[in-house]
Structures are given as C-alpha cells and as structure tokens.
C-alpha positions as a Markdown table, in Angstrom:
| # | Residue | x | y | z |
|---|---|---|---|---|
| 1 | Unk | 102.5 | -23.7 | -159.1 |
| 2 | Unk | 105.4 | -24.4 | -156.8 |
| 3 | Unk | 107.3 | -22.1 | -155.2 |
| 4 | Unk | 104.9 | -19.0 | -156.3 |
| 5 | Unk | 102.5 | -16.9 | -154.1 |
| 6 | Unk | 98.8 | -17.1 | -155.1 |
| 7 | Unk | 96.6 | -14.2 | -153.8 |
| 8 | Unk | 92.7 | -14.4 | -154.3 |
| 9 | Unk | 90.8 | -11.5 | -153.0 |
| 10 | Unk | 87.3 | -10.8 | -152.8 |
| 11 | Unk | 86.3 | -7.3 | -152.6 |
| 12 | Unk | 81.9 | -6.1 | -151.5 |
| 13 | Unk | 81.0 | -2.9 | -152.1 |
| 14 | Unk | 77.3 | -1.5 | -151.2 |
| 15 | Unk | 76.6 | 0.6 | -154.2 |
| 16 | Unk | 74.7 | 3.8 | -154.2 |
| 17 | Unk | 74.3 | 5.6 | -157.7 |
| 18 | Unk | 73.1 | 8.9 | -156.3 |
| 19 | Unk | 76.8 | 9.0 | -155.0 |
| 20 | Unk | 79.9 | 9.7 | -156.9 |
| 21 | Unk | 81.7 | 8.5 | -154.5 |
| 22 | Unk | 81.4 | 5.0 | -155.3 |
| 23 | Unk | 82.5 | 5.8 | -159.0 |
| 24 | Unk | 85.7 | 7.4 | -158.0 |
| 25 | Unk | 86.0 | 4.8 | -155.3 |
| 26 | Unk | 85.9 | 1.9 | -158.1 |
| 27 | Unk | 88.6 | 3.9 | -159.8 |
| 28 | Unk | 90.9 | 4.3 | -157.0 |
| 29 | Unk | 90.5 | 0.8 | -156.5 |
| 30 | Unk | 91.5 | -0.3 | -159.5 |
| 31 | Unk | 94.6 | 2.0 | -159.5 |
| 32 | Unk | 95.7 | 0.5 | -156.1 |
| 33 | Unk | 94.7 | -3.2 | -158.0 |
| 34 | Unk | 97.5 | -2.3 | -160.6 |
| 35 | Unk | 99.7 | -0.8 | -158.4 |
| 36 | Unk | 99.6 | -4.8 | -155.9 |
| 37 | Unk | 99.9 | -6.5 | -158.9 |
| 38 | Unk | 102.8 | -4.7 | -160.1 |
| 39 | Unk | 104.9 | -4.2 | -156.7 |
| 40 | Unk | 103.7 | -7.2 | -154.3 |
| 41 | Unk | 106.1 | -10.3 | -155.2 |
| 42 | Unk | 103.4 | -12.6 | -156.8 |
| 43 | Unk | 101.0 | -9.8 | -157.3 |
| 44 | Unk | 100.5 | -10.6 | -160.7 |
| 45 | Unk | 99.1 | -14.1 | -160.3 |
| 46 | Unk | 96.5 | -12.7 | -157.5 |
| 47 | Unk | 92.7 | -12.8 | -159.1 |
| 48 | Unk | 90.5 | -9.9 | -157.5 |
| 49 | Unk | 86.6 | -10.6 | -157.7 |
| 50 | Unk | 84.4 | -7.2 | -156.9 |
| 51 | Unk | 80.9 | -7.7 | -156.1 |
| 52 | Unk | 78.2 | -5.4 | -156.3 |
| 53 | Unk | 75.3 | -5.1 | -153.4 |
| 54 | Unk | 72.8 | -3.0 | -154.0 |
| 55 | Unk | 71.7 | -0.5 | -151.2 |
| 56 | Unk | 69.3 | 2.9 | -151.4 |
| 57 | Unk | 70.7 | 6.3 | -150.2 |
| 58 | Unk | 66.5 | 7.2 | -150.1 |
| 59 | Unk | 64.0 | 4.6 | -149.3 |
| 60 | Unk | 61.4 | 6.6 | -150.6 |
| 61 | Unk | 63.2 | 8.4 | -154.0 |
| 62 | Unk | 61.1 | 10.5 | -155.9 |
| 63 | Unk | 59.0 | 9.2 | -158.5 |
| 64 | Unk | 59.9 | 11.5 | -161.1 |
| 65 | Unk | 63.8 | 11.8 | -161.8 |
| 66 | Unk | 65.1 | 15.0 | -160.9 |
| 67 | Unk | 68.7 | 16.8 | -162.3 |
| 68 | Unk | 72.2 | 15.4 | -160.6 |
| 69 | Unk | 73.0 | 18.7 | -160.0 |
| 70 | Unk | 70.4 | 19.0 | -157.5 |
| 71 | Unk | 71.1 | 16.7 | -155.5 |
| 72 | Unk | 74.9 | 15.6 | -155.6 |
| 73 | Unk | 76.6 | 18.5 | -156.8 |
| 74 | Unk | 75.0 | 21.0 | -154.1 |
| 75 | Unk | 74.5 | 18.1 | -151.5 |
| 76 | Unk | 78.0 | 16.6 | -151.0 |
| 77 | Unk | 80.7 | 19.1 | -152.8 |
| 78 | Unk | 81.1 | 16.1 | -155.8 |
| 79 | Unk | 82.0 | 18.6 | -158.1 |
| 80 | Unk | 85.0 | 19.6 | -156.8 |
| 81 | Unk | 86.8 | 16.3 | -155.9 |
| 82 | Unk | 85.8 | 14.8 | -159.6 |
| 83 | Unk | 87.8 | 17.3 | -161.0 |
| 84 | Unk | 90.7 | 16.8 | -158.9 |
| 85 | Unk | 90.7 | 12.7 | -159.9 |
| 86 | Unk | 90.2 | 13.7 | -163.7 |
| 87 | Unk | 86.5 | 12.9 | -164.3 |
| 88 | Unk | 84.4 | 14.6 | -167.2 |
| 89 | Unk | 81.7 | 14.7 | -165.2 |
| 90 | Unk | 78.3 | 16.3 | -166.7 |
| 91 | Unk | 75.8 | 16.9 | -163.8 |
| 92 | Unk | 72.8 | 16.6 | -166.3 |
| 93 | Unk | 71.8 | 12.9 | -165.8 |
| 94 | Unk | 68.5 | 12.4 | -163.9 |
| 95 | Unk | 67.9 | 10.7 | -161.0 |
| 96 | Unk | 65.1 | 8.6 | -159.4 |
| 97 | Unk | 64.5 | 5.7 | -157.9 |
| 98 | Unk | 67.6 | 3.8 | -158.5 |
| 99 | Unk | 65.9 | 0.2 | -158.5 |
| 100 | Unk | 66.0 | -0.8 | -162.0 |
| 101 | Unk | 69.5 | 0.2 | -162.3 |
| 102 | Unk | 70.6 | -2.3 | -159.4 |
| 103 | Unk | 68.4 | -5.2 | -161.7 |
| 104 | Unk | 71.0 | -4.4 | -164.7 |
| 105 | Unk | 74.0 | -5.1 | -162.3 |
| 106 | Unk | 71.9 | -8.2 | -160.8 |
| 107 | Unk | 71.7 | -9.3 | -164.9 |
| 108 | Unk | 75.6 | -8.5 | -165.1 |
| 109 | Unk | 76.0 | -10.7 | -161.8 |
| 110 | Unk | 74.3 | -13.9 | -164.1 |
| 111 | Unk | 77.2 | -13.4 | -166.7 |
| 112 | Unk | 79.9 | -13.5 | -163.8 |
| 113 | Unk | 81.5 | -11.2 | -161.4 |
| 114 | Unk | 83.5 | -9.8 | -164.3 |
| 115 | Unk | 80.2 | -8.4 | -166.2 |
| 116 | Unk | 79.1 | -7.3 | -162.8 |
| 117 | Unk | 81.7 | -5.3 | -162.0 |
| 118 | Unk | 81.5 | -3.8 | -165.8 |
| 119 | Unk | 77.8 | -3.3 | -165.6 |
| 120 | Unk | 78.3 | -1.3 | -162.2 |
| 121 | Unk | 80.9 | 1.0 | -164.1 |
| 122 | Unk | 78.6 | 1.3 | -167.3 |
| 123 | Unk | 75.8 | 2.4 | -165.2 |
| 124 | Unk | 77.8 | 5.1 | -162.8 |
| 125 | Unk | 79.7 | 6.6 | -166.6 |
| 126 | Unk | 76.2 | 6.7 | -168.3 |
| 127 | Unk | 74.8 | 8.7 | -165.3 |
| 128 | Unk | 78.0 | 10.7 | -164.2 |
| 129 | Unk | 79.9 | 11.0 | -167.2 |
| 130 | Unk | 77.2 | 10.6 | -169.8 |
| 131 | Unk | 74.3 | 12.9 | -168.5 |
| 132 | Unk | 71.9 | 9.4 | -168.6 |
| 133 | Unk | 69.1 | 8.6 | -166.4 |
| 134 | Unk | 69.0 | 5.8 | -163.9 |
| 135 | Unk | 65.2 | 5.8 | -164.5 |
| 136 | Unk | 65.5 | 5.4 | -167.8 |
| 137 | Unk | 65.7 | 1.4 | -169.5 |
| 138 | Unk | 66.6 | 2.4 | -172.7 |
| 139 | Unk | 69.9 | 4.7 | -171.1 |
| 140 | Unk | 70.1 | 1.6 | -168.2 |
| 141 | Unk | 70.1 | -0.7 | -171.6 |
| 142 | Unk | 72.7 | 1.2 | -173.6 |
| 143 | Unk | 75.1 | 1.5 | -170.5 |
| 144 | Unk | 74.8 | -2.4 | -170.2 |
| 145 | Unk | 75.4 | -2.7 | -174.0 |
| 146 | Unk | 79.2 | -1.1 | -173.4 |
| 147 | Unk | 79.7 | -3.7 | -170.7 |
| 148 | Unk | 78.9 | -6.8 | -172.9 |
| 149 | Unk | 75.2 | -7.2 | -172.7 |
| 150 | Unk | 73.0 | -7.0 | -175.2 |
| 151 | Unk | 70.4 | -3.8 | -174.9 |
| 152 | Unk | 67.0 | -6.4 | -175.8 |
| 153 | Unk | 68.2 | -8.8 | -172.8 |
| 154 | Unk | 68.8 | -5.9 | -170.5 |
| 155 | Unk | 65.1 | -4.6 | -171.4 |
| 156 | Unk | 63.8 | -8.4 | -171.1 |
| 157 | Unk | 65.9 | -8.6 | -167.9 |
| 158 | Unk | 63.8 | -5.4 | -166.8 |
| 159 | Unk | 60.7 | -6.3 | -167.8 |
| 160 | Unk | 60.6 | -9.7 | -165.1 |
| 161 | Unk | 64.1 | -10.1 | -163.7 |
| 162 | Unk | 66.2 | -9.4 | -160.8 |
| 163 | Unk | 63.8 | -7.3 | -158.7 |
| 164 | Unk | 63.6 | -9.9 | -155.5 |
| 165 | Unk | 66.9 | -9.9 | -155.3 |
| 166 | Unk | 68.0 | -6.4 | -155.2 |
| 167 | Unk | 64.9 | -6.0 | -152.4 |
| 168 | Unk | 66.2 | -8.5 | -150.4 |
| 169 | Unk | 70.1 | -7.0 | -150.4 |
| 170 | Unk | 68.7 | -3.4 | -149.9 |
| 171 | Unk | 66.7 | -4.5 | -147.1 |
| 172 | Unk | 69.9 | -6.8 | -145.7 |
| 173 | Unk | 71.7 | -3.5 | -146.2 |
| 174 | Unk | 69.6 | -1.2 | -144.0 |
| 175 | Unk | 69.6 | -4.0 | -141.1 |
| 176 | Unk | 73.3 | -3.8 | -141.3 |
| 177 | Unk | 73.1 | 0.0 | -141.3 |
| 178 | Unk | 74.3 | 0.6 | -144.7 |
C-alpha cells in the first residue's frame, strides 16, 4: 500500500532441547514481537518468519533417556531463571538423544514456517512444562498434535521422514561452531 511501511523479518535460531534457554528465548521474542508491532510506526503490517535449525548440545547423547533434573537443572542454574519469567516448569521429562524430536519440527517445517515455529514450542512445553520425553514418539506425537498435526502423521513422519535433513543441519551447525 502507499504511503505505509512494510517490515518482513526473518528470524534463525539453532535449537537445542536439552536447553531451556531456547524456550524462554522463544518467549522473550515473542514479547519483544508484540511490543514492535505495537510501538514501531508500521509495526503492525511487519510479518516475522522464525525458523528452526536443529543442532546437538551432545554428539554422542545417551541412549537411554535420563531425568531433566540431571542434567539442566544442576548443570546450568535453569531452575532459578524459569521462575523469574513465570514458567511451570516440572524437571521430570526425560532426555536422550534429541534426534527424533528435531524430525517433528522438520514435519512442522512441511506445513509452513507457522507449524514450525508451533511444533518447536509444542516440543520444548511437553518436555519443560509437561514432564514428556524427547525420546519418546508417542509424547513427540502428542506435543505435535497441540501444534496442528495430527499424532498418526507425526508417528508416520518418524517412522521414514526427516532424518537426512536434521543430519545435515546438525552437522552444518557444528562446522559453523554452533
């Protein structure tokens, strides 16, 4: 339209589950997203696209999952600065190797960078918030389901999809030193 500002952003983020950090990052984001929109002239016509790339805190995770609490909680003082930004979080989700959960946000990534961004969210509430496992496909489904995708593609999607990809970003990742 004439004579009004247009603003498209694009914003990457490297995602690591094992990290809350990235959860409460998302949020403040998306406060500071509300906040443009509402004070910049023409902020309200500006489109923000988040993308997902998926990166590995551990190269070689364990193969069993293991209790949040020990490896967050104790490891990086999470617990303290959750509460401080208002999260419920529960500590009790297991973690593992984080693959499969980066496939479900691959799948979201099909459906557009709206479902993406949703699936990322799902995934980091069903773990932090929801005491869910990021090993697990039927807690990986049922966080996808809140985001808008059905929980029999999301198992489908597991059983052949999405793992070349993810490799290839994690290992694009580490040679950028992510």
């Amino acid at each position: 339209m004439e004579g009004q500002l247009r603003h498209d952003h694009l914003y990457h983020h490297h995602f690591r589950h094992r990290l809350p950090f990235c959860y409460l990052g998302r949020a403040r984001l998306s406060r500071a997203i509300t906040l443009y929109r509402k004070t910049i002239p023409g902020g309200s016509s500006s489109t923000f696209e988040i993308r997902w790339h998926a990166c590995l805190l551990d190269v070689k995770p364990p193969a069993e999952s293991v209790l949040v609490t020990d490896v967050a909680a104790k490891k990086f003082g999470a617990d303290r600065l959750v509460a401080q930004e208002g999260f419920t979080f529960t500590f009790s989700g297991g973690v593992g190797n984080t693959r499969d959960s980066h496939r479900v946000i691959q799948l979201g990534r099909t459906k557009g960078t709206e479902v993406e961004d949703r699936a990322a969210m799902a995934a980091m509430e069903m773990f932090f918030e929801g005491g869910g496992d990021f090993t697990s496909w039927d807690d990986l489904a049922s966080g996808a389901e809140t985001a808008g995708i059905e929980a029999a593609e999301t198992k489908a999607w597991l059983e052949e999809g999405g793992g070349e990809q993810v490799d290839s970003e994690v290992e694009q990742a580490h040679e950028r030193g992510v």
